[in-house]
Residue, then its C-alpha position, 0 to 999 in steps of 0.5 A: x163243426x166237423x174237421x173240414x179237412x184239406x185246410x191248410x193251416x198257414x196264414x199266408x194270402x188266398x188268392x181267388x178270382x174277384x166277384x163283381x157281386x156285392x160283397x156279403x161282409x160282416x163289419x167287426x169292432x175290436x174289444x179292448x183286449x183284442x187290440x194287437x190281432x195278427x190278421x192281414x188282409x186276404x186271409x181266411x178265418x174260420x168262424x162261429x155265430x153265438x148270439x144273433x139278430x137279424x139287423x142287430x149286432x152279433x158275436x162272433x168267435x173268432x181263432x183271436x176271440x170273441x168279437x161284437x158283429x153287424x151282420x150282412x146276411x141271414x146267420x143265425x146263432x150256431x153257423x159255422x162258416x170262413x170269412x175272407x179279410x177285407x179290411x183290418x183298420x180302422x174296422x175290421x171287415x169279413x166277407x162270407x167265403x165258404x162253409x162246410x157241408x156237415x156241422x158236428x156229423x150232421x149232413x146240411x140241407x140245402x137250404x141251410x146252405x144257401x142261407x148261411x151263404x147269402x144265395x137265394x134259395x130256388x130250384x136251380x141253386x138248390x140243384x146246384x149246390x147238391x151237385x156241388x156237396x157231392x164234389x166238394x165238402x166245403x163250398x166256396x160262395x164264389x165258385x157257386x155265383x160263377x157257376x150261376x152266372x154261367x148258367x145264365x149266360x144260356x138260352x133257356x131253349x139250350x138248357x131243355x135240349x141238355x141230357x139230364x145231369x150234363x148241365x152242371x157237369x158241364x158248367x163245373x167243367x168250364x169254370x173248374x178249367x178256367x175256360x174262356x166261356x160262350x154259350x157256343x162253347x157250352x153248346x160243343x161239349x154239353x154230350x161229352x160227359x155221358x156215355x151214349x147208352x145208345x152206342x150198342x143198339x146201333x147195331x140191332x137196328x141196322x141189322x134189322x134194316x139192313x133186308x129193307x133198304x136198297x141193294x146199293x144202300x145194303x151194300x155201302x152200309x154192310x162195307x163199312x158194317x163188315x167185321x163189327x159182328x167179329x170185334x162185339x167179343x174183342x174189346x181192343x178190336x171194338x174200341x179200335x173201331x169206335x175211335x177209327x183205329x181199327x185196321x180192318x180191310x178198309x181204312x173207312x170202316x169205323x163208328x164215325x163213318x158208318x153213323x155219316x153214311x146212314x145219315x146220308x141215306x135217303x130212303x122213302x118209305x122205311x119208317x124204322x129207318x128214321x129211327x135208325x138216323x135219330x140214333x146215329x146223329x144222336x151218337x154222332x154229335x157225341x163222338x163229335x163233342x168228345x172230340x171237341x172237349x178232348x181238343x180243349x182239355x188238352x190245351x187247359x190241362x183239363x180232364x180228358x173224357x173217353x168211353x171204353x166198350x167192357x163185357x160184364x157177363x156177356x152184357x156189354x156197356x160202355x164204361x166212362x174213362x176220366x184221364x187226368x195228368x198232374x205236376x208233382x213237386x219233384x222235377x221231371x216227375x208227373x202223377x197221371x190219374x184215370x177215373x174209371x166209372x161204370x153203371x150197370x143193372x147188375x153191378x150199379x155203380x162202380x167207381x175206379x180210381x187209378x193213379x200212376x207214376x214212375x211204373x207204381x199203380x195204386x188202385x182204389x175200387x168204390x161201390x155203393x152195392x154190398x155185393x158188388x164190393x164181394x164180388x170184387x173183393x173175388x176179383x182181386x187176385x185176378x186184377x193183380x195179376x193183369x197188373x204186374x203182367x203189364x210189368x206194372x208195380x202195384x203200391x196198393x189195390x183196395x176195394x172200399x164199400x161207401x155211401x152215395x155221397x163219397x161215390x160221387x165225390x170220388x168220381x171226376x177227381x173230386x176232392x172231398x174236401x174241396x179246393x184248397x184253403x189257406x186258413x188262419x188259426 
């Protein structure tokens, strides 16, 4: 088995949340020259299954030894996995707690996974656990059953009304920050982890309706519009209007407002006009959740989403900014992380990993696409120089070419070896 990395090798107790499922265990018996074994309860051991039967005994190698095994669950010979400690005497007891996603290089399917966690395999756990491998390269059995149950916990009329991708971001979401969960909270934040691609076809249409509606309408509308047509090339001016910090003639004139004034306009006859208010309460309840989401993060020290307006060869997007802000072990000190995601036809996918504290910056740029990594290998020179402008520190700028698999795992500030885990050895 492949070197799971971010293990800890300590014997100190794991804490971890209880599960009120049944525990899936293996009941060990000692053989006589294991007898003075240094276990204690809670810790975590990393085993091997060498020989197996389904409902007979088993050996089991252990950092201590070989030990003869009655299995619960379906492991075969081969499987390498960590059990949890939940009794040393008179027998000792290991619960299945996690296991790697590769074994000696080899990447394991889904299925293998959830056999050798004891899951039940069906579309959604299978969904599950590809979006758990792609942040986490040693998946715990019991983040998976919480993330489950939350998902249950959901109307299945909620579920259909989720755009693709954001129901596991958002299930992962609230059981990673340890919220306090409801399907009302789900149902406040399930458009906040996706940019609305729809943000820049907002303005086409309503320069398209703009002749059709009413004078009285026109006007209002072209109030608030005013300007946007001059802040399209400025970036600054562009976000300031989409967060409704932009200081234009009227304080009122932002994203919000103009999207609250078309949904309030009534106006007969005009089919184009109600695909002009699908769009804005589209991207109103977005800028709505965002909010909502942020309001939360802040309270759970959790990620904080924002979307950034950016200009790649006269084509405008909308880039997906991640901030997260962490303790470090010296006093006084904090590491503030951005994550910085934009796809693109042209680029497409292009991860940006950015952490800084005391005035030092190291970047990390990540991209699948060949020429997208020559293209910023180009850009280097100029971003360093946009960096100490700033009067900024630069401890490192890299540009990394990388599978599909670590460009998601390094998105979100997902560690690629998962949540901590304190190990005996």
């Amino acid at each position: 088995m492949d070197n799971p990395g971010n293990i800890r090798s300590i014997t100190s107790p794991i804490g971890s949340r209880s599960s009120s499922t049944t525990p899936n265990y293996i009941r060990m018996t000692y053989k006589p020259q294991h007898k003075h074994i240094s276990l204690r309860t809670g810790e975590i051991a990393h085993g091997t299954i060498l020989e197996a039967s389904i409902g007979k005994d088993a050996i089991v190698r252990l950092p201590h030894g070989d030990f003869t095994a009655t299995l619960s669950g379906k492991l075969k010979k081969g499987d390498s996995l960590f059990f949890k400690i939940l009794e040393t005497e008179p027998r000792l007891v290991l619960k299945i707690f996690a296991a790697s996603t590769k074994n000696n290089g080899q990447d394991i399917s889904a299925d293998e996974m959830l056999r050798i966690l004891d899951i039940p395999v069906s579309e959604f756990n299978r969904e599950l656990l590809v979006f758990l491998k792609s942040r986490r390269t040693i998946i715990n059995r019991e983040e998976f059953l919480a993330i489950y149950k939350l998902h249950l916990s959901i109307p299945e009329a909620e579920i259909k009304q989720t755009p693709e991708g954001n129901l596991m971001k958002a299930l992962f979401y609230i059981n990673d920050s340890s919220m306090q969960f409801t399907p009302e909270l789900f149902s406040k934040i399930k458009l906040a982890f996706s940019p609305p691609d729809e943000f820049f076809r907002l303005f086409k249409l309503i320069d398209s309706l703009l002749p059709l509606l009413p004078k009285s309408v026109r006007d209002k509308l072209t109030s608030l519009y005013s300007g946007t047509k001059n802040i399209e090339h400025n970036l600054s001016d562009l976000l300031g209007f989409i967060t409704g910090s932009h200081a234009l003639a009227k304080k009122d004139n932002n994203l919000y407002n103009l999207l609250a004034e078309i949904l309030s306009t009534k106006v007969a006859q005009i089919p184009a006009l109600e695909a002009l208010r699908n769009l804005s309460l589209n991207l109103l309840q977005s800028i709505e959740q965002q909010y909502y989401l942020n309001n939360l993060a802040l309270q759970w020290n959790s990620p904080i989403y924002l979307f950034l307006p950016v200009i790649i060869r006269g084509n405008k997007k909308l880039a997906r900014i991640i901030v997260k802000k962490m303790h470090t072990p010296r006093p006084g000190h904090q590491l503030i992380k951005f994550s910085f995601e934009l796809i693109s036809d042209e680029f497409g996918e292009i991860v940006a990993n950015v952490s800084y504290m005391n005035n030092q910056i190291s970047i990390g740029l990540f991209t699948e696409n060949n020429q997208t990594a020559e293209f910023l290998r180009e850009y280097l020179p100029e971003l360093e120089s946009s960096v100490k402008n700033q009067n900024f520190i630069i401890k490192s700028i890299t540009v990394n070419q990388t599978s599909q698999e670590i460009l998601d795992s390094v998105n979100e500030f997902s560690s690629p070896a998962g949540q901590n885990i304190s190990v005996v050895i």
